[in-house]
C-alpha positions in Angstrom: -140.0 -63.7 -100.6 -139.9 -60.2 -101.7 -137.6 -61.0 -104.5 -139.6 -63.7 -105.7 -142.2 -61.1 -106.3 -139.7 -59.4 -108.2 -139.1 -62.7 -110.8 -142.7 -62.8 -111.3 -142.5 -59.3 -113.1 -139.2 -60.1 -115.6 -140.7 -62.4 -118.0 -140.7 -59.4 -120.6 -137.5 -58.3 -119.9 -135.0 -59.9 -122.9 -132.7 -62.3 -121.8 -129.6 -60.2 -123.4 -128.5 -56.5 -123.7 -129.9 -54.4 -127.1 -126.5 -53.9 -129.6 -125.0 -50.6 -128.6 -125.5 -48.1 -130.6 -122.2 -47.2 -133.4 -119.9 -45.6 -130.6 -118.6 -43.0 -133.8 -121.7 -41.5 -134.6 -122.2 -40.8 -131.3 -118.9 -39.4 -130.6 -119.3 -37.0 -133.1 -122.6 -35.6 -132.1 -121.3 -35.7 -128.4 -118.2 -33.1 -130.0 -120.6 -31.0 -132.2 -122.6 -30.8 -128.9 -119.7 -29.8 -126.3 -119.8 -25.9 -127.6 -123.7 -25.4 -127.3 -123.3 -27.4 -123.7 -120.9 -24.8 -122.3 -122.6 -21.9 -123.5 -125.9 -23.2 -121.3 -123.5 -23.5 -118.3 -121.8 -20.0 -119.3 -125.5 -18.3 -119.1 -126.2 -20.4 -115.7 -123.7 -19.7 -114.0 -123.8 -16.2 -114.8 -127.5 -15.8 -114.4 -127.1 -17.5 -111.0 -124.8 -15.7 -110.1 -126.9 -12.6 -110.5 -129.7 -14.3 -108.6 -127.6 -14.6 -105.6 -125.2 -11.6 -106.2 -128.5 -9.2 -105.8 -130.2 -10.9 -103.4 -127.4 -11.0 -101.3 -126.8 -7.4 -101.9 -129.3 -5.5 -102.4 -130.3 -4.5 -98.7 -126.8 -3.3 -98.3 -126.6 -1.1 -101.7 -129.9 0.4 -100.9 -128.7 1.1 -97.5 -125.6 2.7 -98.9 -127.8 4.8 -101.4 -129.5 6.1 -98.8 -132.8 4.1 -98.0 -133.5 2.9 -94.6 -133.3 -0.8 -93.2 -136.9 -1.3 -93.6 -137.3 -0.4 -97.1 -134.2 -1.9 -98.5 -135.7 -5.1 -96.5 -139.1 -4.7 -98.3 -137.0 -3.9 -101.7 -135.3 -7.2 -101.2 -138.5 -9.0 -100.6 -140.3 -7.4 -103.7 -137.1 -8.6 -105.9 -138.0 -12.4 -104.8 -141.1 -12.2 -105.3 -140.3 -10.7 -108.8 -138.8 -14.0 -109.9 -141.8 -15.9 -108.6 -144.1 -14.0 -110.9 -142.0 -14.4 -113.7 -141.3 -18.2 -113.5 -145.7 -18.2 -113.9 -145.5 -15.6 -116.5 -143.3 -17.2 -118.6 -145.8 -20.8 -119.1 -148.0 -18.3 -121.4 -145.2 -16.3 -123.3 -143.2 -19.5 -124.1 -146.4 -20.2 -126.0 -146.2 -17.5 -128.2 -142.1 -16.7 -128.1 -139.3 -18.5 -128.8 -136.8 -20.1 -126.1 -134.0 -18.0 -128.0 -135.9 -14.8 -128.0 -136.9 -14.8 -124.7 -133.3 -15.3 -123.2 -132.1 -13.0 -125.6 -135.1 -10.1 -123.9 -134.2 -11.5 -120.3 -130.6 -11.1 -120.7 -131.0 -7.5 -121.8 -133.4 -6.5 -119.8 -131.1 -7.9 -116.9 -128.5 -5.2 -118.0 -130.7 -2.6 -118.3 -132.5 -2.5 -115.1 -129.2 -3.6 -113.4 -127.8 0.0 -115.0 -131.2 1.7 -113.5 -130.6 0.1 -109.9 -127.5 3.0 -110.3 -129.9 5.7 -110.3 -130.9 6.1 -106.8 -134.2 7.5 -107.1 -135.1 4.4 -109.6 -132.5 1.2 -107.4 -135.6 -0.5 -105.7 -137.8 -0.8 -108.4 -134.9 -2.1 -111.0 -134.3 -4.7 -108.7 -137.6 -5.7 -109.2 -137.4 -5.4 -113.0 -134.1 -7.4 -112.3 -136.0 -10.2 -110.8 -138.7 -10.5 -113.0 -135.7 -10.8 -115.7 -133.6 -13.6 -114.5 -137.0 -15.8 -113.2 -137.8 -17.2 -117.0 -134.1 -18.0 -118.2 -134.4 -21.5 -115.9 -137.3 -23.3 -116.6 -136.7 -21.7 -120.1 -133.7 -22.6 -121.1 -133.4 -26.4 -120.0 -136.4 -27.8 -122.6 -134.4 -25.8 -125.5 -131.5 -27.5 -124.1 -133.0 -31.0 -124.7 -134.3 -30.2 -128.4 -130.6 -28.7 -129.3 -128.7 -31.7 -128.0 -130.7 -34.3 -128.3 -128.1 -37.0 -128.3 -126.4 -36.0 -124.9 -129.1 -37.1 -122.8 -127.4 -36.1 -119.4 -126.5 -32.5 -120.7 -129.1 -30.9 -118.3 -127.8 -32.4 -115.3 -124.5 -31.1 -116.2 -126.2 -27.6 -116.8 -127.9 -28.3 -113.4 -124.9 -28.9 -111.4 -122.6 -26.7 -113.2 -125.0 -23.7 -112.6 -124.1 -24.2 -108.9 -120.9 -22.5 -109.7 -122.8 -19.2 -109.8 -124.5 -19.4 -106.2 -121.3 -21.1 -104.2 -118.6 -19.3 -106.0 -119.8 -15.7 -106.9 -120.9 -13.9 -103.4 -117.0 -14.6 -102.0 -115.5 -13.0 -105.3 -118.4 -10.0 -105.3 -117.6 -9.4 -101.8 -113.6 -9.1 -102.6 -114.5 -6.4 -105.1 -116.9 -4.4 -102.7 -113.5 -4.7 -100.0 -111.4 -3.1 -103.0 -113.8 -0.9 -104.5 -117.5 0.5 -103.0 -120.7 -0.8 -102.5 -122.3 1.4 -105.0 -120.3 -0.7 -107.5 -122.3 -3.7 -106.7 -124.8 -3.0 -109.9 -121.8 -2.0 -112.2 -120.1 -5.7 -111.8 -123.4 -7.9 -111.8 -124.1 -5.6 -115.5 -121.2 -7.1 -116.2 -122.0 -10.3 -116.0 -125.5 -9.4 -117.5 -123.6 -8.4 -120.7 -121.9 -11.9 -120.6 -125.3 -13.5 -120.6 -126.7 -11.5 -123.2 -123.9 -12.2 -125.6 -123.6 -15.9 -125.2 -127.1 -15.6 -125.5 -126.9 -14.4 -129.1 -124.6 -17.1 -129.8 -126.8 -19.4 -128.8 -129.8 -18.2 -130.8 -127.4 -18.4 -133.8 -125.7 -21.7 -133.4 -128.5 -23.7 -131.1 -132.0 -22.2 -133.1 -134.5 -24.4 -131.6 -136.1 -26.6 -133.4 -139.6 -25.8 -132.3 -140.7 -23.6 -135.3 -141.5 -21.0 -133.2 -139.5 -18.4 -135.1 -141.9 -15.3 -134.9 -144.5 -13.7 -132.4 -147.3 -14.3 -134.6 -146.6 -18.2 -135.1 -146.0 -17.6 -139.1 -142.5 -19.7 -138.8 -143.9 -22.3 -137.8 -144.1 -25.5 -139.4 -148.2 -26.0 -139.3 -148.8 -22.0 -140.1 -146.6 -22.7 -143.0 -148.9 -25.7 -144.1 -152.1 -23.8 -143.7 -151.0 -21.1 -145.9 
């Protein structure tokens, strides 16, 4: 019965499969593709990797700096948070900045705080600054994905899945260089990895601009300011 249903609903539906589309074109754009792909994956995994490399820990650096239980606890809390603000404040800046701008900005400012949480005095409220970094590179990142290969229509969920990499492989290999090294170095390694982001990031604003016409703060690049003038 149920599929009878079903029938009733097909009589738009053509009775043999659309052409494919010319396989060589599309290999072609798939190859010139493949480069800007990886370099999403490279700044996922690395930014998730971050993610999980501070929030796992943070409590214990802070500890080792000196803080108590309680506030590296709080500390930790405050850096999760962090990235929920950001993923709201980002909605408003995208409007305003560029996709490649604003990785470029996170994945500095990721560095830099990541170098402040060395200080100390300053570690609890750089891994806030840290947070609020990484929280716009996700949902920022995968629409300028779309517009830059638009012909591989699975490249996010390849971005998606590869990113995983970062959150299931990292903490093992961060906790094997605490074991050889010290806790304290735990901000040194994730800079690292910060300066990874930031420079695949640059590659990416050069070879993947995005094709929104948002090229400066003020709107001027784009395509209906140009227009108006």
């Amino acid at each position: 019965m149920l599929t009878l249903l079903i029938l009733l609903t097909l009589g738009g539906v053509a009775a043999r499969e659309p052409a494919p589309a010319p396989a060589e074109g599309a290999a072609a754009g798939g190859a010139r593709a493949m480069p800007v792909i990886a370099a999403f994956i490279g700044i996922y995994v690395l930014h998730v990797a971050i993610e999980t490399g501070v929030g796992g820990w943070e409590p214990t650096h802070l500890e080792a700096l000196g803080y108590g239980a309680a506030t590296a606890a709080g500390a930790t809390s405050a850096y999760w948070a962090a990235m929920t603000v950001g993923r709201f404040a980002v909605a408003p800046l995208s409007l305003r900045w560029s996709a490649p701008s604003i990785l470029v900005v996170c994945c500095g400012g990721m560095a830099g705080f990541l170098l402040l949480a060395t200080v100390p005095l300053l570690a609890p409220y750089a891994y806030f600054g840290v947070g609020l970094m990484i929280a716009p590179i996700f949902p920022t990142c995968l629409p300028w994905l779309s517009r830059a290969v638009p012909g591989v229509a699975a490249a996010g969920a390849y971005v998606i899945a590869a990113s995983m990499i970062g959150g299931v492989a990292f903490p093992p290999l961060l906790g094997g260089v605490v074991d050889t090294m010290e806790v304290k170095t735990v901000p040194l390694v994730l800079f690292a990895l910060a300066v990874g982001c930031g420079v695949l990031s640059l590659w990416l604003r050069r070879n993947a601009p995005d094709p929104d016409g948002l090229s400066h703060p003020s709107g001027a690049g784009r395509p209906e300011a140009a227009t108006a003038r």
